[in-house]
Structures are given as structure tokens and as C-alpha cells.
C-alpha positions as CSV (number, residue, x, y, z in Angstrom):
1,X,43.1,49.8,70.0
2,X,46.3,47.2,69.9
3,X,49.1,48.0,72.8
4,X,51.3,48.4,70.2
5,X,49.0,51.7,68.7
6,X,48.3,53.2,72.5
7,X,52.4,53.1,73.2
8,X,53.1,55.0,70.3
9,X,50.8,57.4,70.6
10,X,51.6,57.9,74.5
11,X,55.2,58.4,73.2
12,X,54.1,60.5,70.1
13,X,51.6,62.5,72.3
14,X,53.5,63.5,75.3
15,X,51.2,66.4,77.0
16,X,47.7,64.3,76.1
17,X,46.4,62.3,79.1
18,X,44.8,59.3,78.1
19,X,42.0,57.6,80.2
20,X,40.0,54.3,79.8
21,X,37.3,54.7,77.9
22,X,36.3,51.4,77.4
23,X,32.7,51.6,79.1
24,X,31.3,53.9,77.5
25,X,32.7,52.3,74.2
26,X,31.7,49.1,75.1
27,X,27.9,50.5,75.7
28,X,28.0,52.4,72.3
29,X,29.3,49.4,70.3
30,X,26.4,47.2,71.5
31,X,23.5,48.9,70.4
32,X,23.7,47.4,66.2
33,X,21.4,49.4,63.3
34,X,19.6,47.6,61.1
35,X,22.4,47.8,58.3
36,X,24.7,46.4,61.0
37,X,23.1,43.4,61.6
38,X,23.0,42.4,58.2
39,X,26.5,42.1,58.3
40,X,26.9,40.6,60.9
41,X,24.6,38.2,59.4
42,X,26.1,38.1,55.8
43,X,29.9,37.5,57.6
44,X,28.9,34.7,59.7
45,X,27.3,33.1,56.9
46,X,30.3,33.4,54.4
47,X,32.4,32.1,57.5
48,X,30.3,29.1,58.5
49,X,30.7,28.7,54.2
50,X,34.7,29.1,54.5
51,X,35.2,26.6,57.5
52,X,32.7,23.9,55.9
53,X,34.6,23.7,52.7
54,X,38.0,24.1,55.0
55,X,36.8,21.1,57.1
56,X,35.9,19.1,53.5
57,X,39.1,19.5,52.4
58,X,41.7,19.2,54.6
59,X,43.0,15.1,54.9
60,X,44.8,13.3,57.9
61,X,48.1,13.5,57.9
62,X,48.6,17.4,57.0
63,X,50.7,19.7,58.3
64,X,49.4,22.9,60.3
65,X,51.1,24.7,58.0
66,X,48.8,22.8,54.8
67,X,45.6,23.3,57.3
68,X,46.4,27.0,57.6
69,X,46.7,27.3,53.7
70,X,44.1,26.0,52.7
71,X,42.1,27.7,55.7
72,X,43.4,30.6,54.1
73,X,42.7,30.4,50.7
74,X,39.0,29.1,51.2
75,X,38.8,32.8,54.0
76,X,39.7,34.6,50.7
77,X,37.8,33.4,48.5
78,X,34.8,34.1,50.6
79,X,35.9,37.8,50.7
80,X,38.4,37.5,53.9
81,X,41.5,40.2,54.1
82,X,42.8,39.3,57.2
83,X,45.3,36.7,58.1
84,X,43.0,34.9,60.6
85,X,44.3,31.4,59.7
86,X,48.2,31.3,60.5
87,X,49.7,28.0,62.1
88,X,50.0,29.7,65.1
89,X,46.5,29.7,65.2
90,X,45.7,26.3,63.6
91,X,46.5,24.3,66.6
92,X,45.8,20.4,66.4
93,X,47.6,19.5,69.4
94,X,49.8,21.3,72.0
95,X,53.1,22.3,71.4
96,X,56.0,19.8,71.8
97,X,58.6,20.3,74.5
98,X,61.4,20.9,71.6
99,X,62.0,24.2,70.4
100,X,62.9,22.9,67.3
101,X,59.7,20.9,66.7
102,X,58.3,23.2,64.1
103,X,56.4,20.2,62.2
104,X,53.3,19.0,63.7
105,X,50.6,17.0,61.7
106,X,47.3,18.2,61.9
107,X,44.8,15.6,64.0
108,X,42.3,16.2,60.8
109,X,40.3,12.6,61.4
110,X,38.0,12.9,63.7
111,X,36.5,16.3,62.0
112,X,36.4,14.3,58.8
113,X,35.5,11.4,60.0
114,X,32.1,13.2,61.4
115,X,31.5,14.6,58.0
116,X,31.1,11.0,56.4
């Protein structure tokens, strides 16, 4: 559950006392059927398919911004319907001191360098 979703429903839900659950969650959520590991397997396989081609196409000299597009795009096209692939999240360097840098170019060569 996102902070954002247990502070509204503490302020929506005034008299319910919440407690941490997360144990007992956790130990449910780790035991996978059958069906669920075929996902798994079936996701991580269309994601190891996304970030090849990502890594085939993407060139030195782009932008985070072109990175995360075409990071996008290819997540998509495999069957992705989450915005996992935003520039804040495309990082190819750390952040400048300015807080006006908003530009960076993506350090693409040495990932496509390995790939020749």
C-alpha cells in the first residue's frame, strides 16, 4: 500500500485502528502457485526482450528524456502499462549541482559499445 493510500484512509476512516500487517503478508505473498510462476516467468522474459531492444537502440549522445522514450515505447510494445521508464528513473550520471540543469546526455557508449 503507497503512504499516500494509508493517509487517506486513516483520515477517511477515523474510528478503524490500523496495525502492521506486513509479516504475515510478506509470508503469504511468498509461497507462488503454479499459475503464478508462469508469470513471473512470461514478465521477465518480455522485460529481458524490452531492455535488449532498449539497449540496441538507444545511441551516444541522447538525452534521458530520448532514453526514457524509447524505454517506454519498447515497455509497451511488450505489453507494459506502467510508467516504469521516466527520466527520473533513467539516470546516466548524477545530477548536476544546478537546479536548472534539466538536460543531461545519456552515457549510452559503453552499453553499446559491449553489444558490438
Amino acid at each position: 500500500m503507497s503512504f499516500a493510500l494509508g493517509d487517506y484512509l486513516k483520515r477517511a476512516l477515523l474510528r478503524a485502528k490500523f496495525v502492521d500487517a506486513s509479516d504475515m503478508v510478506d509470508r503469504i505473498k511468498a509461497v507462488k502457485s503454479p499459475e503464478e510462476l508462469e508469470r513471473i516467468r512470461r514478465t521477465a522474459t518480455m522485460q529481458d526482450k524490452a531492455m535488449e531492444e532498449t539497449f540496441a537502440a538507444i545511441k551516444p549522445g541522447m538525452r534521458e528524456l530520448e532514453v526514457a522514450a524509447v524505454a517506454e515505447h519498447v515497455g509497451h510494445k511488450y505489453g507494459s502499462e506502467q510508467d516504469c521508464f521516466s527520466p527520473a528513473r533513467v539516470r546516466s550520471a548524477p545530477p548536476r549541482s544546478s537546479p536548472t540543469a534539466t538536460s543531461r546526455t545519456a552515457c549510452c557508449a559503453k552499453a553499446t559499445s559491449s553489444r558490438s
